[in-house]
N, C-alpha and C positions, 0 to 999 in steps of 0.2 A: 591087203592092208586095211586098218580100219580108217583113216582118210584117203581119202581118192585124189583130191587135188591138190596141188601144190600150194595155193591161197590158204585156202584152212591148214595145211598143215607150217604154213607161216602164223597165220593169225594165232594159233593155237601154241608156237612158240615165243611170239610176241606176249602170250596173255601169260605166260607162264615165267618167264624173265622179269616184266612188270608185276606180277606178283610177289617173288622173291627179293625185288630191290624195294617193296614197300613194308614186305616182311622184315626187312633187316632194318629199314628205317624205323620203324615202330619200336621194333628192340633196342635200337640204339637209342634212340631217345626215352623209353621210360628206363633203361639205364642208367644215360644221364640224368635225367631229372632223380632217380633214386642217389644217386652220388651227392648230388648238388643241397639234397633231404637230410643227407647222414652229415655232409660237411655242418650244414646249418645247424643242426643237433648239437655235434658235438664243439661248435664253439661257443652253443650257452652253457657249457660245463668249464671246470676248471680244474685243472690236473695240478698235483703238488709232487715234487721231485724230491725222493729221500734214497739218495745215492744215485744210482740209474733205475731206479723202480718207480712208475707215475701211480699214485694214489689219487683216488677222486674226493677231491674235496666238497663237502655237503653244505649246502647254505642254510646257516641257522636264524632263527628269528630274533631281535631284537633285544626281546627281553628276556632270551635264554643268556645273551654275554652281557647283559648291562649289569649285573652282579661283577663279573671279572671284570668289565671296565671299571667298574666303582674305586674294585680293589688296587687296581691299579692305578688308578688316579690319583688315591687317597697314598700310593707309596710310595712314588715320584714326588708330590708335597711333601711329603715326611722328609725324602733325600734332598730336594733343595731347599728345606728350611734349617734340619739339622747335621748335613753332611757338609756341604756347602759355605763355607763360611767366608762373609764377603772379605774382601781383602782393602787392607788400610793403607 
């Protein structure tokens, strides 16, 4: 046999169990830590529901909507100045 004594051939599967249960620990945790990565990812996104289908919605800058805010602004005025009419 290639160990002779019964010591080494414990130490030897001593070292080999301990190996293995550090092997899995290592995995298991950059697993989790990769899970914990993608969670964190994906709740700086925002998903938009059209039916049962999630589309990802893109954050635009400021003064790409401040034109449609205007217009919009400008036609809610319009409707509560001349749709609106107050009551006597």
């Amino acid at each position: 046999m290639l160990i002779e004594s019964l010591a080494q051939k414990t130490r030897l599967a001593m070292m080999t169990v301990f190996a293995v249960i550090g092997g899995c620990t290592v995995i298991c945790a950059f697993t989790v830590w990769c899970c914990i990565s993608l969670v964190n990812e994906e709740r700086q996104q925002i998903y938009v529901l059209d039916g049962d289908i999630p589309f990802l919605a893109e954050r635009a800058r400021l003064e790409a909507n401040f034109t449609m805010e205007a217009k919009a602004h400008i036609q809610l005025f319009h409707h509560y100045l001349y749709i609106c009419f107050p009551s006597e």
